[in-house]
N, C-alpha and C positions, 0 to 999 in steps of 0.2 A: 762768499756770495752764493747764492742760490743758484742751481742748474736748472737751465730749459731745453725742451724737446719740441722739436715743430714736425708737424707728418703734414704732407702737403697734399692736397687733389688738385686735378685739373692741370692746367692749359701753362706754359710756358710764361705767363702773365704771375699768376701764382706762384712758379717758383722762382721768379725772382722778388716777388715780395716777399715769400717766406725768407729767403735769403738777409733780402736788405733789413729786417724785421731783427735775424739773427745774429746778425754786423752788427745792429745798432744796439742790441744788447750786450753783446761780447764787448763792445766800447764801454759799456755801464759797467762793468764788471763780473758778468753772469757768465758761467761758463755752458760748454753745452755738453748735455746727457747724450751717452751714446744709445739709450734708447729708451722708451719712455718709462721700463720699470723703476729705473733710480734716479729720475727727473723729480726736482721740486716744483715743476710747473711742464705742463706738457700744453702745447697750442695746437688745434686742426687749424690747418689753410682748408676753407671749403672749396666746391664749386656747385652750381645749380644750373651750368646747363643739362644736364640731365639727372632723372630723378633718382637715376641708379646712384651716380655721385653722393648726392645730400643723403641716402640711406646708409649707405654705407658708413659715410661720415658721424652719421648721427646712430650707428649702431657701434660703430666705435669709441664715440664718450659715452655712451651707456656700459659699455664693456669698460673703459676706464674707471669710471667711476666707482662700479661697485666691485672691482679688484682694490681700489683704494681702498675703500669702505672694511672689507674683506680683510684688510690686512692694517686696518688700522692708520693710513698714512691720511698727513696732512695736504695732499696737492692741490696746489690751484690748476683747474681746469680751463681752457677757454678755444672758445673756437673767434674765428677770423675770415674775412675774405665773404666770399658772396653769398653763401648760404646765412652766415652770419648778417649780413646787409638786409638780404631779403625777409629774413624771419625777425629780428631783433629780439626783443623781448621772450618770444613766443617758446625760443630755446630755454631760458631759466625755467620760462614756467613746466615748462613737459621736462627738464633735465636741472631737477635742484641743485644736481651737486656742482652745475656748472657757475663758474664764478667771473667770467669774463666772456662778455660777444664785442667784435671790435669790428664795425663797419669798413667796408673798403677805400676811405675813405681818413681813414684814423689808424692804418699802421704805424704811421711815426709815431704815437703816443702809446705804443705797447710797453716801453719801458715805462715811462710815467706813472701808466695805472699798474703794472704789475707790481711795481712799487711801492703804490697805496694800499693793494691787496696784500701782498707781504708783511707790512709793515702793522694790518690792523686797521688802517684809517678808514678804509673802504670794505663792505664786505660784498656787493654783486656791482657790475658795471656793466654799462648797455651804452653805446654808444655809435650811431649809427648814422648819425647829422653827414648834412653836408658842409666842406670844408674849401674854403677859397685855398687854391696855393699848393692842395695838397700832391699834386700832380708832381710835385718838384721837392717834394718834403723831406726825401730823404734819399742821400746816394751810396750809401754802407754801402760794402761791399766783402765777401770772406777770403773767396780767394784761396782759398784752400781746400783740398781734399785730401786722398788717402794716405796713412804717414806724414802730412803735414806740407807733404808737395803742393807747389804754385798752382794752379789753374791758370790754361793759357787760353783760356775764352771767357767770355761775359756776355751777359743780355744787360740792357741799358734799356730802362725805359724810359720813351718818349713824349708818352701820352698815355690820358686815359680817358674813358669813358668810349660812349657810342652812339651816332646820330642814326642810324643806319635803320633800326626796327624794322628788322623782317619778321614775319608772324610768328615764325615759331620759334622766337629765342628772348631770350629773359634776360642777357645784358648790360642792355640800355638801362634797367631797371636798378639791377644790383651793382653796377657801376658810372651810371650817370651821364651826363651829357660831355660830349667830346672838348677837351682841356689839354691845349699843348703846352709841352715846356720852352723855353725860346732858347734857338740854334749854338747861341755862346755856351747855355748853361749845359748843353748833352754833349757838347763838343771839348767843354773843357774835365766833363765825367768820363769821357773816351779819354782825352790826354792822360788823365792821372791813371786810368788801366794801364793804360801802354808802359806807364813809366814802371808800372807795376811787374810788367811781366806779359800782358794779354797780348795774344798777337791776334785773337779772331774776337768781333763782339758783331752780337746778337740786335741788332735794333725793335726794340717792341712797341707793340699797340694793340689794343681791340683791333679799328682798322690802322694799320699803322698809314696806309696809303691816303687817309684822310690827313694827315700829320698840318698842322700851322695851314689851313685856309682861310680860319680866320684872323691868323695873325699877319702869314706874310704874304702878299701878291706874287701872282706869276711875273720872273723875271728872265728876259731875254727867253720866253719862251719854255721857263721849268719851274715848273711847278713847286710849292713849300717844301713838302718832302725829298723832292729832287736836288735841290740848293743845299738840305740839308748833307743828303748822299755824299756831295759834293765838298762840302765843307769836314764832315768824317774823313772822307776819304785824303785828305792833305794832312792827316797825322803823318807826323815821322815814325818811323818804327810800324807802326800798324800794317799788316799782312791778308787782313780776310774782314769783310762788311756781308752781314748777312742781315733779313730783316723778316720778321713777320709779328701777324697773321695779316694780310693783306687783302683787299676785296677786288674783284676782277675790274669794276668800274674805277679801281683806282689807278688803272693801267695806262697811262696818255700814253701818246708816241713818246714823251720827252725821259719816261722812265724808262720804254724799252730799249730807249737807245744807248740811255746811262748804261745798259749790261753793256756796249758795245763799245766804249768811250771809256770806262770807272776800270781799271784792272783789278782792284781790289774789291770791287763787288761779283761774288762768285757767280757759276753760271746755275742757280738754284733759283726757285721761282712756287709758293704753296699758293695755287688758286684755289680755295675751294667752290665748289660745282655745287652742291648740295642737290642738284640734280638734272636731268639731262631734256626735261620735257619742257618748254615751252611754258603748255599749260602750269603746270606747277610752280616753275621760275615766278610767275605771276603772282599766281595764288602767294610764294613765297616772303613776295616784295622784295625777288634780290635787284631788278632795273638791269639784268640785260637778256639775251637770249642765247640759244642755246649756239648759232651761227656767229653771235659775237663771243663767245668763247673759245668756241675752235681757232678762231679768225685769229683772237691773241696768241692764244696757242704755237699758233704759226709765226706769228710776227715774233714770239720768243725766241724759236728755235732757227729762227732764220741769219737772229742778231747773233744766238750763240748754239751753233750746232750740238752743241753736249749738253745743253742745259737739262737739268733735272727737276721734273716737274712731280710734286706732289699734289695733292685733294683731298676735300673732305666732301662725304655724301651721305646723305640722309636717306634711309629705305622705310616707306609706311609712310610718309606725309599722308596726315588727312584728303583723304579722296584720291587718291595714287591707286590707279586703273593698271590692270596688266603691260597695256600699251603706255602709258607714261614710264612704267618699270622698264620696258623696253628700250624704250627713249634713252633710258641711261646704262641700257647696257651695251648701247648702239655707238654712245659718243667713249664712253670705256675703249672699244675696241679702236676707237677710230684715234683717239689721242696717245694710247696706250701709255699711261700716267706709271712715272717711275714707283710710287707709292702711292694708296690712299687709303686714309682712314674711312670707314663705311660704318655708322653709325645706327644705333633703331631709334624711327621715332618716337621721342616722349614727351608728354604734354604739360606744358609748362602754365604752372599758377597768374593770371591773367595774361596770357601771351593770346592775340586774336586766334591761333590754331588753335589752341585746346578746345575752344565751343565749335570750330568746324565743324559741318554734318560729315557723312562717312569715316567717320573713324576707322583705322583700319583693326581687324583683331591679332593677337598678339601670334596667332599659328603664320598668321598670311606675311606680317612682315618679319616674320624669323625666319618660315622660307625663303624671302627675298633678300633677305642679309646672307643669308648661307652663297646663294646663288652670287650673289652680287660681288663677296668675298671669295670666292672661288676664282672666279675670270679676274678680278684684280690681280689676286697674287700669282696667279697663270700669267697674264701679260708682265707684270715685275719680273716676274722669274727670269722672264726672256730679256727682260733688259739686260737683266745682272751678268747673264749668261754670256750675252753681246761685250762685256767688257774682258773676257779672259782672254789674255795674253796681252793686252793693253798696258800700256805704262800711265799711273793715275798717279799725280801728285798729292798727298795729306799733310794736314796739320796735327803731329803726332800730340795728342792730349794724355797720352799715358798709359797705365797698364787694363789692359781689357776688364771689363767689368763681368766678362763669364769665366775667363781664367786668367787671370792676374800674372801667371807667370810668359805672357804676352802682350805685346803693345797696338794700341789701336790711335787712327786717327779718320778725318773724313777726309773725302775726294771733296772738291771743289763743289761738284754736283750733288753734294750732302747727302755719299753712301759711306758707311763705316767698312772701316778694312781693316784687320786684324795681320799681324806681319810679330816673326820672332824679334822684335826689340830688345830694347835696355833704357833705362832711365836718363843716358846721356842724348838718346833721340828727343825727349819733350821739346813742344816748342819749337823744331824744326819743319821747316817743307822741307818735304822729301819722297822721292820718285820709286815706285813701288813696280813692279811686273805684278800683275793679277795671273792668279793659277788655280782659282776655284773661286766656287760661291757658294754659300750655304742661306739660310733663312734671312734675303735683307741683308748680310753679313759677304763682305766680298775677301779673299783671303794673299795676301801678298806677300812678294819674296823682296826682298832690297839686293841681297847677293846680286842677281841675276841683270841688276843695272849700276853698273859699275862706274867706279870717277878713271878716266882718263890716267892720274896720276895714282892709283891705289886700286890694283881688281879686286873685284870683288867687294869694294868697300862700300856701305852705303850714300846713297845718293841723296844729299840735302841741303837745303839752303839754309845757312846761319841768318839769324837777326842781326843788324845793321848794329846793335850795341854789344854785340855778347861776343864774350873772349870763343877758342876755338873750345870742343867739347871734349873731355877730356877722357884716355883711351878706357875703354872697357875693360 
């Protein structure tokens, strides 16, 4: 059977449809290319909220293509995911040699057509429709990474689309109007991880906080998604509920109190801000203010003192005045956000900001991303700093992805800690001392926290099914 390669952009949305995409092929028989030179089919996952994305994207099937070309090979090419949605057609035509665009809305049917293009039957395919049902279409899963070792985490999607249209984001557009999947069917997709090996999973959405309002009412006072938490959260076996991309208005009392009440939902929390002014919130259409996010802010860290708060911020919004930039460099200091992504504006193909008057020029909001990226990772720094000598619990996921011959896992508050391991740790909690911190990167000793019965030995909780792990 033919080999495929998937290169992914964007947003944790994305990778797990590229995932679920490459389960459902490996179920077909396809195996997968360790990298797109000896692929008989290579797919981009796009993304289109910014324009740097779809470029790059689309300068890399250009480059694909005419290396094929160049060398003679037969590959099917295709791109997927939202650049794919938003452009349709328009890709074939600027990129002949592409042979497949597969809307966001039509991953499940990426076997079927790659099929018919393999095969001869078909020779270009566009498809970009909208699909009842699709939201729920597919639950593949791989499960696998390096050496062939388990994965002891998943993202499970819950939902898709977005009601939300804030001006400056394309979305709603390339992924459609908000479509949940209902509570049995995400809850019996978590069982079957668990049974699998998963002890942490990822819950996703555009806004995930929007989750089933149209499907299921507030009960006893909590909300769809709440219920839902709720209902995750009484797997057996299961260890760690984490969720995003979440929207600040999606915040009721009855979720923040679930951090206080769910032990298995960590104390992790991504608002993004996208910025700090009032005025701009507005212009935004994000519906709250800059007072009602601090406010949450507080009401997080109140229910859970460690809670680790990330962001996202946009610098250069059309008409972004020095004193709005300020604004956000004012709530920065004042929140002091474990992480934030700080983004540059870019203007999106009919999104209401792109015709905005004052556009801003691209020197003015590169200063301001400089500036704005600077105090971010200044105030992180200090976080990370604040936790040495600390004992942080992780869920060890395996060998470090910058030097393999170390093991990494996250704290609860979703920082990565790197600690000398072994393979018999995967899969464990376990209690770490913090003894430095490097970039985002916190670095831990297990020695130094010892069991009762064994000094020196590392400190961790086994899974409720899994025999003892076996010596080093």
């Amino acid at each position: 059977m033919p080999s495929v390669f998937i290169k992914t952009y964007g947003c944790q949305m994305n990778e797990r449809d590229s995932e679920a995409v490459a389960a459902q092929l490996v179920a077909k028989g396809y195996s997968l290319a360790p990298d797109e030179r000896v692929a008989d089919v290579v797919l981009l996952n796009t993304c289109s909220v910014r324009d740097l994305a779809e470029q790059k994207a689309i300068w890399k099937m250009g480059n694909l293509a005419g290396t094929a070309r160049k060398q003679g090979r037969d590959q099917v090419l295709g791109f997927m995911g939202c650049m794919a949605q938003s452009r349709g057609k328009q890709l074939i035509e600027s990129l002949p040699d592409v042979d497949l665009v597969l809307g966001t809305q039509k991953f499940h049917r990426a076997a079927e057509y790659l099929d018919a293009l393999l095969s001869g039957q078909r020779e270009k395919i566009v498809d970009t429709a909208e699909e009842a049902g699709s939201q729920a279409a597919i639950r593949e899963h791989l499960l696998t990474g390096a050496a062939d070792k388990k994965s002891v985490t998943a993202f499970v999607s819950i939902m898709q689309g977005c009601n939300q249209h804030c001006t400056f984001c394309i979305v709603p557009f390339t992924r459609g109007e908000e479509r949940s999947r209902t509570i049995p069917d995400v809850v019996a997709e978590c069982r079957e991880l668990v049974a699998r090996g998963v002890r942490e999973i990822t819950l996703l959405g555009q806004i995930v906080t929007s989750y089933g309002k149209r499907d299921y009412p507030a009960k006893d006072g909590k909300s769809a998604f709440v219920q839902l938490l709720e209902a995750v959260h009484e797997i057996e076996g299961l260890d760690r509920i984490r969720f995003t991309s979440p929207h600040p208005k999606g915040y009721g009392d009855d979720l923040v109190e679930a951090y206080g009440r769910l032990p298995k939902l960590v104390e992790s929390a991504h608002l993004p801000l996208q910025s700090g002014s009032d005025r701009l919130l507005k212009l935004m259409h994000r519906g709250y203010t800059r007072e009602r996010f601090v406010g949450l802010v507080e009401k997080l860290r109140h229910v859970q003192s460690g809670m680790g708060i990330s962001t996202d911020i946009i610098v250069g919004f059309p008409g972004e005045t020095e004193a709005d930039f300020e604004d956000t460099l004012s709530l920065c200091r004042q929140v002091e956000f474990d992480l934030a992504y700080v983004f540059k504006y870019s203007p999106r193909k009919d999104t209401p900001a792109a015709t905005m008057p004052d556009q801003l020029s691209e020197e003015v909001i590169e200063e301001r991303h400089q500036r704005l990226l600077n105090l971010t990772n200044e105030l992180a720094a200090k976080k990370y700093e604040a936790l040495i000598g600390s004992t942080q619990q992780i869920l060890v996921e395996g060998p470090s992805r910058r030097n393999p011959a170390r093991y990494e896992g996250r704290t609860r508050s979703n920082k990565i800690v790197v600690f000398p391991g072994s393979e018999r740790h995967r899969g464990h909690l376990m209690n770490l001392r913090i003894e430095r911190t490097g970039s985002f990167t916190l670095y831990g000793d297990p020695a130094v926290v010892g069991m009762e019965s064994e000094e020196n030995a590392p400190s961790f909780t086994p899974h409720p099914n899994d025999s003892p792990a076996p010596a080093s």
